[in-house]
VONUTOR-541969 format. One record per residue: residue number from 0; chain; x, z, y of N, C-alpha, C in turn. Coordinates in Angstrom, 2 decimals. Each point is the difference from the previous one (the first is absolute). Example, Ala and Ser with C-alpha at 12.3 -4.5 7.8 and 13.67 -1.06 7.14 Angstrom:
<0; A; <13.19; 7.80; -5.69>; <-0.89; 0.00; 1.19>; <0.90; 0.00; 1.20>>
<1; A; <-0.35; -0.72; 1.05>; <0.82; 0.06; 1.19>; <-0.77; 0.73; 1.09>>
//
This chain:
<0; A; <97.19; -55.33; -13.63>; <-1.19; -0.33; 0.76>; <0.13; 0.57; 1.40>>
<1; A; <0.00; -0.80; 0.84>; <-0.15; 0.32; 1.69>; <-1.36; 1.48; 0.37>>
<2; A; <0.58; 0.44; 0.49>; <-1.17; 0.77; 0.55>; <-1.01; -0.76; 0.82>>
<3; A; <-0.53; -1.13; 0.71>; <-1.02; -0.54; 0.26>; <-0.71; -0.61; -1.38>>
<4; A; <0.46; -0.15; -1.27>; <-0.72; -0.62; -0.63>; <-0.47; 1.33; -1.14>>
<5; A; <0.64; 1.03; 0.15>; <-0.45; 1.33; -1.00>; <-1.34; 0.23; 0.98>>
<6; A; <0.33; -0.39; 2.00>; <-1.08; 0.61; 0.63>; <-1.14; -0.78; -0.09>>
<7; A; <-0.03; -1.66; -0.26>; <-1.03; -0.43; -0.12>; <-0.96; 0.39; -1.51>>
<8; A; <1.22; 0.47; -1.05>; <-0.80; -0.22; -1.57>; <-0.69; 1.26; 0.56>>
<9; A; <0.35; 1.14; 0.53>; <-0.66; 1.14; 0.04>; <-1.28; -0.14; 1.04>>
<10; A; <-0.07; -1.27; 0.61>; <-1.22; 0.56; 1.28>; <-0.65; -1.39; 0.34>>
<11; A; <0.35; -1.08; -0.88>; <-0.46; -1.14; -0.14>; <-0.79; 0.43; -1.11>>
<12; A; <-1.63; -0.39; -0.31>; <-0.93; -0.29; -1.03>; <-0.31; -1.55; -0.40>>
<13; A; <0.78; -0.20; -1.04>; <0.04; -1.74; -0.31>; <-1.42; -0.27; -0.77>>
<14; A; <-0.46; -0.88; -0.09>; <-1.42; -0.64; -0.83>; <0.91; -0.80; -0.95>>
<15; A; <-1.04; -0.51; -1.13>; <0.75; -1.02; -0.63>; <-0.02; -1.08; 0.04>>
<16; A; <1.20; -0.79; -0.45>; <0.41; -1.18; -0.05>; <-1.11; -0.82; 0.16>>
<17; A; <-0.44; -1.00; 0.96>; <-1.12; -1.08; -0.46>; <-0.01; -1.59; 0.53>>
<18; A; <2.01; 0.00; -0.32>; <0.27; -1.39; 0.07>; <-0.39; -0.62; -1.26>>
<19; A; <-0.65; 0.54; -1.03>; <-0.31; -1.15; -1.39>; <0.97; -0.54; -0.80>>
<20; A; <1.13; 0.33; 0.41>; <0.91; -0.17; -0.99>; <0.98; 0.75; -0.55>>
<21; A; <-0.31; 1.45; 0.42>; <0.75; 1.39; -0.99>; <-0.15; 0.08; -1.39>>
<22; A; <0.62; -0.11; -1.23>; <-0.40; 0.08; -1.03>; <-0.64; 1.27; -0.56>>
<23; A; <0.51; 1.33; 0.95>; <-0.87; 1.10; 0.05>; <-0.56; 0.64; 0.69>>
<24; A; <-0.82; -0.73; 0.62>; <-1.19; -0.19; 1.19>; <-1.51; 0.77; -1.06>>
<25; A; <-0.40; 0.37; 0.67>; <-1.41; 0.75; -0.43>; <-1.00; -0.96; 0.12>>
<26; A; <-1.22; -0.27; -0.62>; <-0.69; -0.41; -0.23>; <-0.78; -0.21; 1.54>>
<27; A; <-0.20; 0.85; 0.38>; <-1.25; -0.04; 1.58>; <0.89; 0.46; 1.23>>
<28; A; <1.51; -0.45; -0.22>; <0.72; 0.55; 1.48>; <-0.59; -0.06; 1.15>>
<29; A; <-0.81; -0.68; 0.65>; <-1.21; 0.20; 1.04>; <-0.78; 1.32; 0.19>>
<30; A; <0.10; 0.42; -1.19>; <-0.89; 1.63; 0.12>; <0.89; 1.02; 0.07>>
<31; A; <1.36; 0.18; 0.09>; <1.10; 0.49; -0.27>; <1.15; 0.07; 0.87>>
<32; A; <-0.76; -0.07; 1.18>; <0.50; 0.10; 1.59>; <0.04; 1.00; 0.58>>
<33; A; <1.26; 0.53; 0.94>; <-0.71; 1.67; 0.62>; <-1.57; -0.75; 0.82>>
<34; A; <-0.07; 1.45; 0.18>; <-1.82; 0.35; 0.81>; <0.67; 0.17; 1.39>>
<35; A; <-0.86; -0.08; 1.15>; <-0.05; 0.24; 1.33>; <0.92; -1.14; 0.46>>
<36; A; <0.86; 0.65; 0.91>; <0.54; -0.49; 1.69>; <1.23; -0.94; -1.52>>
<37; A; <0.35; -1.39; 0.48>; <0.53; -0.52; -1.10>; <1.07; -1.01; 0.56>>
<38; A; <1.01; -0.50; -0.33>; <0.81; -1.48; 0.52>; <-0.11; -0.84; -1.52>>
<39; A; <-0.38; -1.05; 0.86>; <-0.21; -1.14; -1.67>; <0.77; -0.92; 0.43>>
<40; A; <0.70; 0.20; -1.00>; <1.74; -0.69; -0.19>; <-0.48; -1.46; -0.67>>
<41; A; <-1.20; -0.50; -0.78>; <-0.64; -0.76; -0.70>; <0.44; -0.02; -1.28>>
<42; A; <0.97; 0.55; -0.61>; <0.43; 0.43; -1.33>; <-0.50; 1.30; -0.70>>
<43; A; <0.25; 1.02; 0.92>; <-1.26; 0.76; -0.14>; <0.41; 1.19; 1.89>>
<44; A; <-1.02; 0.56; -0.29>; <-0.69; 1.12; 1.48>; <1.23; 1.12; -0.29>>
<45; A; <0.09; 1.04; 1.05>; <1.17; 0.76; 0.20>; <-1.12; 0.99; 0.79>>
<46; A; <-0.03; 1.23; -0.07>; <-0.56; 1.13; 0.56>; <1.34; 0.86; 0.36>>
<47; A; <-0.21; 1.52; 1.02>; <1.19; 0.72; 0.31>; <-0.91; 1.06; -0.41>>
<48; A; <1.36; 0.90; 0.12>; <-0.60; 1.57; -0.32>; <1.08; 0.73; 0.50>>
<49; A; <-0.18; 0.60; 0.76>; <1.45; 1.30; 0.71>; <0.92; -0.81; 0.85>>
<50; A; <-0.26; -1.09; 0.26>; <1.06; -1.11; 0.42>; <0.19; 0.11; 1.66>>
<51; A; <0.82; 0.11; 0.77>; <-0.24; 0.73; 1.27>; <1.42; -1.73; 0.99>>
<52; A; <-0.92; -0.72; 0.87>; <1.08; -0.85; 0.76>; <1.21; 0.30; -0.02>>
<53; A; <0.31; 1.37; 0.61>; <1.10; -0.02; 0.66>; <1.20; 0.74; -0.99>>
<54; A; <-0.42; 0.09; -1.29>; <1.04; 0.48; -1.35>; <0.26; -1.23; 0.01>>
<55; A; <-0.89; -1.03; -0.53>; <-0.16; -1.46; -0.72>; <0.82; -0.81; 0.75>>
<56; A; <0.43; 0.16; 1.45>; <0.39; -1.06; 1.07>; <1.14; 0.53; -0.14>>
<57; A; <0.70; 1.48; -0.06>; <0.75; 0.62; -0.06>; <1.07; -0.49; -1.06>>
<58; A; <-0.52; 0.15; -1.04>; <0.47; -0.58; -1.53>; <0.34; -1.63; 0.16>>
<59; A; <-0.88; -0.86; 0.48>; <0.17; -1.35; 0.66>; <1.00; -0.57; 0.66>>
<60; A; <0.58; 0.80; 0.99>; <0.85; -0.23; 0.96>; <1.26; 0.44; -0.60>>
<61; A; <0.12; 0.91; -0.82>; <1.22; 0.43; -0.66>; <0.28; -0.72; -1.01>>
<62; A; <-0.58; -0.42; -1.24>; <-0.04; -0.96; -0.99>; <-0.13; -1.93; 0.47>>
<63; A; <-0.82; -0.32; 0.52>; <-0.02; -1.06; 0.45>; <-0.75; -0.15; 1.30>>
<64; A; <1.08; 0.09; 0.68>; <-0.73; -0.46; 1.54>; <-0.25; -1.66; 0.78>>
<65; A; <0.82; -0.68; -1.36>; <-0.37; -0.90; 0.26>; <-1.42; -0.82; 0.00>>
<66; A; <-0.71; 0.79; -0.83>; <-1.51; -0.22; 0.25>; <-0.72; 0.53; 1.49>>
<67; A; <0.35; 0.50; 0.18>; <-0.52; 0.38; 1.60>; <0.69; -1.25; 1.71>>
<68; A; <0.60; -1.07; -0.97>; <0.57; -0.52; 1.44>; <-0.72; -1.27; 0.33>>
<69; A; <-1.64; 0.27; -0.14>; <-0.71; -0.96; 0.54>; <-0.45; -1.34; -0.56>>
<70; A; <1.32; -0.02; -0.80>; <-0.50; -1.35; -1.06>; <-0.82; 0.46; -1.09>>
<71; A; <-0.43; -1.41; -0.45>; <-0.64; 0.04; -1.75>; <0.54; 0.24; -0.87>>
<72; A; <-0.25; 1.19; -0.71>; <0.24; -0.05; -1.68>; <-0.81; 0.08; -1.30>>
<73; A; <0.42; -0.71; -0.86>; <-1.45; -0.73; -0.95>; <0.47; 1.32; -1.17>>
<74; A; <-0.65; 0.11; -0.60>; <0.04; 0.82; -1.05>; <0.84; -0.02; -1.38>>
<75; A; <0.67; -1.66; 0.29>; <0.95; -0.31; -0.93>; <1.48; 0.28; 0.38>>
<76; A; <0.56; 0.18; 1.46>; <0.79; 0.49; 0.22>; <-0.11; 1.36; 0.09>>
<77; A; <-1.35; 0.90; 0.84>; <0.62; 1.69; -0.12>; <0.18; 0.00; -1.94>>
<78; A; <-0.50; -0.65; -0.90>; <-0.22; -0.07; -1.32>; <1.27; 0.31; -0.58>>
<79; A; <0.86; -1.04; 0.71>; <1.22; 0.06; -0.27>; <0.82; 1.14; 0.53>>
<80; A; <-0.31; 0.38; 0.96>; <0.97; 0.83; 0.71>; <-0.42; 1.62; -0.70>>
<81; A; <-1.16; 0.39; -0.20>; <-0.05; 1.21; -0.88>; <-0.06; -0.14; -1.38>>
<82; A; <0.16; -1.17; -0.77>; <-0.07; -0.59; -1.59>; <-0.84; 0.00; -0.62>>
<83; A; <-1.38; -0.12; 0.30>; <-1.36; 0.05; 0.13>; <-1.28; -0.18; 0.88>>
<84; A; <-0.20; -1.77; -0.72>; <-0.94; -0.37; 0.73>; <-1.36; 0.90; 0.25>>
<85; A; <-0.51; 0.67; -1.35>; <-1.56; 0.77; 0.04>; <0.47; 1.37; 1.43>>
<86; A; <1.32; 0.40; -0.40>; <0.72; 1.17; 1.50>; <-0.35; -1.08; 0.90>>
<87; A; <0.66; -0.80; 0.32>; <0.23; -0.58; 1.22>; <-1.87; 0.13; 0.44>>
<88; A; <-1.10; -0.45; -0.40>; <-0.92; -0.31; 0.27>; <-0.72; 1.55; 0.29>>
<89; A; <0.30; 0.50; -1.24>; <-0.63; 1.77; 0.66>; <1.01; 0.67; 1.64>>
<90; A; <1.02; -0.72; -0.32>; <0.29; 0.51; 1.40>; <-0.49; -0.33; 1.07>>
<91; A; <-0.16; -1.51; -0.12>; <-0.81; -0.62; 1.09>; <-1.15; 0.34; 0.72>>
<92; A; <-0.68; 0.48; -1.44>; <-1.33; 0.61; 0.14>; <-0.31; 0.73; 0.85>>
<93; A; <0.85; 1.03; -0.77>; <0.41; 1.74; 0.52>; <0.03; -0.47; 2.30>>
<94; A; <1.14; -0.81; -0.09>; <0.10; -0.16; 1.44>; <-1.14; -0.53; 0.57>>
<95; A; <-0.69; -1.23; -0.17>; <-1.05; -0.25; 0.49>; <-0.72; 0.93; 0.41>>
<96; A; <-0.76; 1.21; -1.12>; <-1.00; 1.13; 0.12>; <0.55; 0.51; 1.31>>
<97; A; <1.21; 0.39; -0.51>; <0.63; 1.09; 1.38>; <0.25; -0.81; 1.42>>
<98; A; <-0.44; -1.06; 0.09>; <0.22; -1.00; 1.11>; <1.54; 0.26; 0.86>>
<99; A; <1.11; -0.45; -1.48>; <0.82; 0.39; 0.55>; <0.63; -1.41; 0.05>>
<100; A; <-0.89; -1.38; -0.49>; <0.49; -1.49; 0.45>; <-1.49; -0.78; -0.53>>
<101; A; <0.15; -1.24; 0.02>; <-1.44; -0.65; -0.01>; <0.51; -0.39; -1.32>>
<102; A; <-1.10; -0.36; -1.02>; <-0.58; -0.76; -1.18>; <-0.45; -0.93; 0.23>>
<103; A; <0.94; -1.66; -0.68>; <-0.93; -0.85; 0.40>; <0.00; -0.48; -1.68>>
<104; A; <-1.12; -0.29; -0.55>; <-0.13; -0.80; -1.14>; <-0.81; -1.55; 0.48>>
<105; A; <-0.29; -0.55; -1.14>; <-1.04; -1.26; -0.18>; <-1.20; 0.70; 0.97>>
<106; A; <-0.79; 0.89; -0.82>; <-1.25; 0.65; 0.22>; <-0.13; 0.09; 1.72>>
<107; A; <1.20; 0.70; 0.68>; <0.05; -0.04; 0.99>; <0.14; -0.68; 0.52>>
<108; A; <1.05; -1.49; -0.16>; <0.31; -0.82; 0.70>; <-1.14; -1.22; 0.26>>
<109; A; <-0.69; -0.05; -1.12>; <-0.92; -1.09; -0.16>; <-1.42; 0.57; -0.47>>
<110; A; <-0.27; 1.39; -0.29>; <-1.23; 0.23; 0.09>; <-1.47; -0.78; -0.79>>
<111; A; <-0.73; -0.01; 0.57>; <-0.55; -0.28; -1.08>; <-0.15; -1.86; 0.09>>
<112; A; <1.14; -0.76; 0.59>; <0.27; -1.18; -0.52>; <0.34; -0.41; -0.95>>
<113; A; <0.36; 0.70; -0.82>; <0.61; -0.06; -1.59>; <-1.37; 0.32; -0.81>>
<114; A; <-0.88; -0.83; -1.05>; <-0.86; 0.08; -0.47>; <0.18; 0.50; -1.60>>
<115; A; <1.66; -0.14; -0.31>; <-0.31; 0.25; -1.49>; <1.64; 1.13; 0.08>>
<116; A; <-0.52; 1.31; -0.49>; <0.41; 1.15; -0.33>; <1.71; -0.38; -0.31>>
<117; A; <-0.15; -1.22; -1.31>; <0.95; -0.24; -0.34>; <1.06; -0.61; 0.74>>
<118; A; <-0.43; -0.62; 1.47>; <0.89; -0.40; 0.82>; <0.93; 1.01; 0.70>>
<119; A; <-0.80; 1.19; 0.65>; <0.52; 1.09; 0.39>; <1.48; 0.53; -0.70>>
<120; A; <-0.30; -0.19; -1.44>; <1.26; 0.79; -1.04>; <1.27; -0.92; 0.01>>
<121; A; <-0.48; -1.25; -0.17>; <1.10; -0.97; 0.13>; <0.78; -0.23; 1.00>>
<122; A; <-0.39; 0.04; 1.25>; <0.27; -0.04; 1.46>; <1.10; 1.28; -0.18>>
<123; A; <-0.58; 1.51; 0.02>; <0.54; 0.85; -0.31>; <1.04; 0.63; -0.77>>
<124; A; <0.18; -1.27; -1.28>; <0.78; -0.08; -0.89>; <1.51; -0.68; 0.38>>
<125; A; <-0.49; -1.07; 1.28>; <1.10; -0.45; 0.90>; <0.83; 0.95; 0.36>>
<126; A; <-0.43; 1.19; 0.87>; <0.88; 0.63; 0.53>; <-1.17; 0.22; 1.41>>
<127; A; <-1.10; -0.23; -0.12>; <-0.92; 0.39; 1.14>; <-1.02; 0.61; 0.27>>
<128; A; <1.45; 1.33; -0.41>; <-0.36; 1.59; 0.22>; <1.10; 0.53; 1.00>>
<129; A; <-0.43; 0.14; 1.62>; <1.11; -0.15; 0.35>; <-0.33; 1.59; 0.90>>
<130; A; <1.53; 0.32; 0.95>; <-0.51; 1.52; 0.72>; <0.56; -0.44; 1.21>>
<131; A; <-0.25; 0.04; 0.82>; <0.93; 0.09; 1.58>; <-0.72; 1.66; 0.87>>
<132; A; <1.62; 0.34; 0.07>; <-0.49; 0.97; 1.65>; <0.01; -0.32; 1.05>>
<133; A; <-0.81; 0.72; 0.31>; <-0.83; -0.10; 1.16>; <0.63; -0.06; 1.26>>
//
């Protein structure tokens, strides 16, 4: 395991699953979200705790700096590149909070033009969960 992804399990707070199709998904994953300051990945919310920019960017640039060169990356490739899509997405998270690149999902991209919940996940399910720096 890379040290950016031991640093996200340790300082990333994941919610649960609430794409609807985990077979061991909890009953009310909606209630089962961190609390406060949050990034909603639309699969589920990501909270930090001890998580400091300039470790996180640090760890970033040494492990994959190719996420920092301005382009898009969807959550199915960092997915691939640390061997874990639910990682790839807490990492994402993790960076967003620390505004160490932008979050763009559905939610964001289209707001509240999307009328049914279930569109959001599917969209998202594409691969449009994406990060660019800044």
């Amino acid at each position: 395991m890379s040290q950016l992804t031991e640093y996200a399990m340790k300082h990333a707070v994941r919610g649960e699953c609430m794409c609807g199709l985990c077979a061991d998904a909890v009953a009310t994953p909606e209630k089962q979200q961190p609390i406060g300051h949050t990034s909603d990945l639309i699969f589920f919310k990501v909270a930090q705790s001890g998580a400091t920019k300039e470790e996180f960017l640090q760890l970033v640039k040494k492990e994959y700096p190719s996420w920092l060169d301005g382009r898009e990356h969807n959550y199915i490739e960092i997915g691939a590149e640390v061997g874990d899509q639910g990682l790839a997405l807490m990492i994402m998270g993790l960076g967003d909070l620390l505004d160490a690149w932008k979050l763009f999902t559905p939610k964001t991209l289209f707001g509240e033009n999307i009328t049914h919940e279930e569109e959001y996940k599917r969209m998202a399910g594409l691969g449009l969960v994406i990060i660019q720096h800044k």
